[in-house]
Structure formats: C-alpha cells, structure tokens
C-alpha positions, 0 to 999 in steps of 0.5 A: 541715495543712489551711487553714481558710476565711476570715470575711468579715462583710458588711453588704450593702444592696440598692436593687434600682430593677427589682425593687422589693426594697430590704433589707439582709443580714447575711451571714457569708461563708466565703471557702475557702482557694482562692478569690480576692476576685474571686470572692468579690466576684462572689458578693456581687453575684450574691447582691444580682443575685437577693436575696430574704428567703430567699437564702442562701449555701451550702457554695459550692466546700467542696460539689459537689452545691451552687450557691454561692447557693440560695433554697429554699422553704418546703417545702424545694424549690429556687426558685433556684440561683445558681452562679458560673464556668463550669459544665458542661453536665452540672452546667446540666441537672442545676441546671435539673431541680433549681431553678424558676430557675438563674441562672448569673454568667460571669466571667473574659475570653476563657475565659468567651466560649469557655465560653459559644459552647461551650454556648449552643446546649445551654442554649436549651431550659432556659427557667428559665435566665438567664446573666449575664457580668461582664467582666474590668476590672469584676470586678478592680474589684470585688477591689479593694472586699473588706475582711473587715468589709464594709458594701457597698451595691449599687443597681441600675437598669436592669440597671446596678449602682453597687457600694460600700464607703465612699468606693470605687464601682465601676460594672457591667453585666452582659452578659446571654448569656441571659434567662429566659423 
C-alpha cells in the first residue's frame, strides 16, 4: 500500500529587511513520503527567500513537470519558478522558457559543487536565473527545526538569514553561484 504524505502546518513570518516584504503565510505543506525534513525545511526557506502574496507551493516531487514552489500571475503565466536540488540541465532550460524568473536552491555538500561546475557554463545565458546553495552543516541545522505545527520566523538582511522556531535559531548564508540579471 501506498504511503500517504505527511501534513506540516506552518506559520511562517518573513521580515525580508532587502526586499522590504514583511508578511506571514499559513501554509499546509504536504511532505511526500520520501522527502527528508532537510529538504522540506529548504523548501520553508526557499519560499520565505522569494515570498510574495501570490507564492505558492506546488505538487513538488508528486509532479514532474512542476517546480516545488511558483508564483503565477494574474493571468495564469509563470512569474517564478522555484526548484530545489540539483536539476538537470535540460529541466533548467525548459524552467527558464517557462518562467519570467527561476530561482534554483542547491543543497547537499560535495555533490552539489560537482553539479554546479558541470552546469555553470550551460546556465550563463539564461539571464532570468539565480542559483543559491546552502551548505551542508546549515541545512541539517535547519532539519533540526521541522516539527509538524511549525510557527517559523525567518528574517533576512543582507543576504544573511536568522531562521526560528521558538527558542531554537539557526543562522544561513546563502552562496550565491549566480544572480539574476
């Protein structure tokens, strides 16, 4: 039988200092049967990283042809298309004919750095891309936060952020591998 996916609720506030966008998101967060809290905590960050009004999570690994986050417009085109791992190069060209903006969040150590000096040179022309990594030690950090009713707090300033659940606080910074033009 097939294992059903776990609910996360999540209250998650975001005092984003660089981009001006303070707010907080209710979010019900589906963790597939396969996912690890890492990966569900870098999804939490990735979403507050890029959060606006109409971000939203999506179908995430149940779906293919999705990223794990998107933010349409009203009309139904892709603004943003936020994907998490490591993509393939086919699956980044495909995200950036798609979406005004991709936004990629590497994670995982050494493998990661292989992935991204594989498909760096491949990724320079796509001037709507922005790729982020998160190292190894902040990301099992993170793991450590994931409780299934969550009030997180995430600030960030100057690219920094502070991640918390009550008294718990983890502290990132993101490499940025490439920016957005």
């Amino acid at each position: 039988m097939a294992q059903n996916a776990t609910i996360y609720k999540v209250e998650l506030s975001v005092s984003d200092m660089d981009r001006h966008y303070y707010e907080t998101h209710k979010l019900t967060v589906a963790k597939h049967p396969s996912e690890t809290d890492e990966r569900l905590m870098v999804r939490l960050v990735a979403f507050a990283l890029n959060a606006h009004e109409h971000l939203e999570m999506t179908k995430g690994l149940s779906s293919d042809d999705e990223p794990d986050i998107w933010q349409k417009s009203l009309s139904g085109e892709l603004d943003v298309w936020v994907a998490l791992g490591l993509p393939s190069e086919k699956v980044i060209r495909q995200s950036c004919a798609k979406a005004g903006k991709v936004y990629i969040c590497a994670y995982g150590g050494k493998p990661a750095e292989i992935w991204w000096d594989k498909v760096k040179n491949s990724t320079a022309r796509f001037a709507s891309l922005e790729v982020v990594n998160l190292t190894e030690e902040d990301t099992a950090a993170l793991a450590g936060l994931a409780s299934r009713a969550m009030k997180l707090q995430v600030n960030i300033q100057d690219g920094d952020l502070m991640v918390s659940v009550d008294e718990s606080v983890v502290y990132l910074t993101p490499q940025i591998w490439k920016r957005a033009e």
